[in-house]
C-alpha positions, 0 to 999 in steps of 0.5 A: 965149512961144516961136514955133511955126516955120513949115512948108512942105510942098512937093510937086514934080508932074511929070504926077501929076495923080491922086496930087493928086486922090488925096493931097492932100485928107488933107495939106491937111485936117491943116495946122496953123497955121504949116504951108502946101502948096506944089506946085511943077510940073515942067513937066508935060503934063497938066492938073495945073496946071489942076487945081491952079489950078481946084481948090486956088485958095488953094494956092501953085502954082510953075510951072517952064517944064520938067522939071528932074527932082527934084534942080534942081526942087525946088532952084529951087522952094525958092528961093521959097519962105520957111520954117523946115523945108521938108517934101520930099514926094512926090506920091504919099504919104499921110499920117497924123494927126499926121505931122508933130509928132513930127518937129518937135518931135524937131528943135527939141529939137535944133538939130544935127538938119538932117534927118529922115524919118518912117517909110515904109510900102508904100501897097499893103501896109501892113503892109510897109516902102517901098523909098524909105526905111523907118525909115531909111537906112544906106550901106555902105562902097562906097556901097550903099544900105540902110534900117532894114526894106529890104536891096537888094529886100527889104522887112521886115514892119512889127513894130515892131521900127524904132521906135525914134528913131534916127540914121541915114545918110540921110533919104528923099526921099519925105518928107524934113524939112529945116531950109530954112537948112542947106538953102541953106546945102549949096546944095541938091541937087546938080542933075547927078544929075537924080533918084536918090542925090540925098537921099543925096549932100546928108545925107553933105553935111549930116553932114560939115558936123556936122549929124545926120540921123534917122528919126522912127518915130513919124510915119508915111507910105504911099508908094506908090513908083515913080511916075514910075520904076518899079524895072526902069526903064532909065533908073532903073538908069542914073541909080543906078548913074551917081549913085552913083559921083559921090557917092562921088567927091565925099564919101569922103576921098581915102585910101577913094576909091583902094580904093573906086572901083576895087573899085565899078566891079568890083561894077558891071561884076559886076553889068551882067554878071550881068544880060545872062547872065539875060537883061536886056540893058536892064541892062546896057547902062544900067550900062554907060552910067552908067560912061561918064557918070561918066567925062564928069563927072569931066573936064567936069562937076564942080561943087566948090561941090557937094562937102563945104565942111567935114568936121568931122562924122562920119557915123552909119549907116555900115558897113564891110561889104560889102552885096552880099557880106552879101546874095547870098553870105551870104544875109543878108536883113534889116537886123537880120542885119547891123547891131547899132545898139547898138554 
């Protein structure tokens, strides 16, 4: 008789209190045996740990003494606590009846899936696809960020047209399944990045290491999206732009990095100026930042137990086309336009 895993779901809050009150019930009355909750709390200044303690007593709570932002948080909250998958989950998800199986049983069918995402749905409108994630996210050939349902800012109508189980780039960090040894095993998020890029840097990790990422539409998410950094958000602009150039210093070999890093800090310094001349100096001043930052890490930052042990993976659900260029010059709105995941 085979032994079901066991399966943590671990919610890091950072003064969330109403998505606890508001989301929690619906994860809670789904447990399944072998599945447990485990908020892990990030310092916060309101009463969540109070709530938690008055409200949810047989919960386990992990109360760090700080915000340590996503990235370190959630690392030093998993290192206590013990499961076969780890479940990210952001406070402010809902969740759906049998979220959880499909994943499960898709990941324990294959033991080379170190990862997997269900499919986000925008809580506010739920017939659209969520920023965070979608059915899926892609990585183009200078480190753009996209998803199966979600080019740049705009977001796809759910039609089912991403529901298919596919391999993809990235998982979300909004509700990221992880088998919690190859977590440990690629050491975590990496802690500098603080928040943003930080699920996207560990699945290249994950993928060079030989491992696969997926997305797994048949589970389904509401996320409401922006609780903590709203879009538009400078710090939010200058943890993006700043992460992204680490990431794709640490994980392109350095043959791409010689053509790639030049012609992105182009696209950057583009981008910071066509933000001030419409208007938003906020912008332009955080993209700004975020290239003087990378430059600190380069030469005083880097932490090479962070960088790719091995690459013998290759990765899936990348491009070689430029995102930007397909986007704003070509008009090309959605995914579809612009990947054939057939070939």
């Amino acid at each position: 008789m085979s032994v079901s895993p066991s399966i943590a779901i671990v919610i890091l809050n950072w003064n969330g209190k109403k998505y606890l009150e508001q989301f929690l019930p619906a994860i809670r009355s789904r447990l399944q045996p072998g599945q447990r909750i485990v908020v892990a709390d990030n310092g916060s200044t309101d009463d969540s740990v109070a709530f938690m303690q008055g409200t949810y007593p047989e919960i386990a709570l992990i109360t760090l003494d700080k915000n340590y932002g996503f990235a370190k948080g959630y690392n030093l909250a998993l290192q206590q606590v013990e499961a076969d998958y780890y479940i990210i989950l952001n406070s402010d998800v809902e969740v759906t009846d049998n979220w959880i199986g499909p994943i499960i049983e898709l990941m324990e069918k294959d033991p080379v899936i170190a990862a997997c995402q269900p499919k986000l749905l925008s809580w506010s409108h739920q017939h659209m696809f969520e920023y965070a994630g979608a059915a899926g996210g892609w990585l183009d050939a200078y480190g753009y960020p996209f998803a199966r349902g979600r080019v740049f800012d705009i977001t796809e109508e759910d039609k089912g047209q991403y529901d298919s189980t596919a391999p993809v780039f990235w998982a979300s960090g909004a509700a990221l399944f992880i088998r919690s040894k190859v977590f440990h095993e690629m050491g975590g998020f990496d802690p500098y990045f603080f928040a943003h890029m930080e699920e996207i840097d560990l699945c290249w990790r994950i993928q060079l290491a030989g491992y696969k990422v997926y997305a797994c539409p048949a589970s389904v998410v509401y996320h409401v999206g922006g609780g903590t950094l709203p879009r538009g958000n400078s710090l939010k602009t200058y943890l993006n732009f700043r992460n992204n150039r680490i990431m794709l210093s640490k994980n392109l070999p350095f043959s791409k990095k010689l053509w790639v890093m030049p012609v992105r800090l182009a696209l950057d310094l583009v981008s910071a100026l066509k933000g001030l001349l419409g208007g938003d100096a906020g912008y332009f001043v955080a993209v700004l930042r975020a290239q003087g930052a990378f430059l600190r890490w380069w030469f005083f930052k880097q932490d090479q137990s962070l960088f790719p042990a091995s690459r013998k993976g290759k990765p899936r659900g990348l491009v070689s086309k430029n995102m930007a260029w397909q986007h704003f010059a070509k008009k090309k709105r959605y995914f579809t336009e612009i990947v054939d995941e057939t070939k």
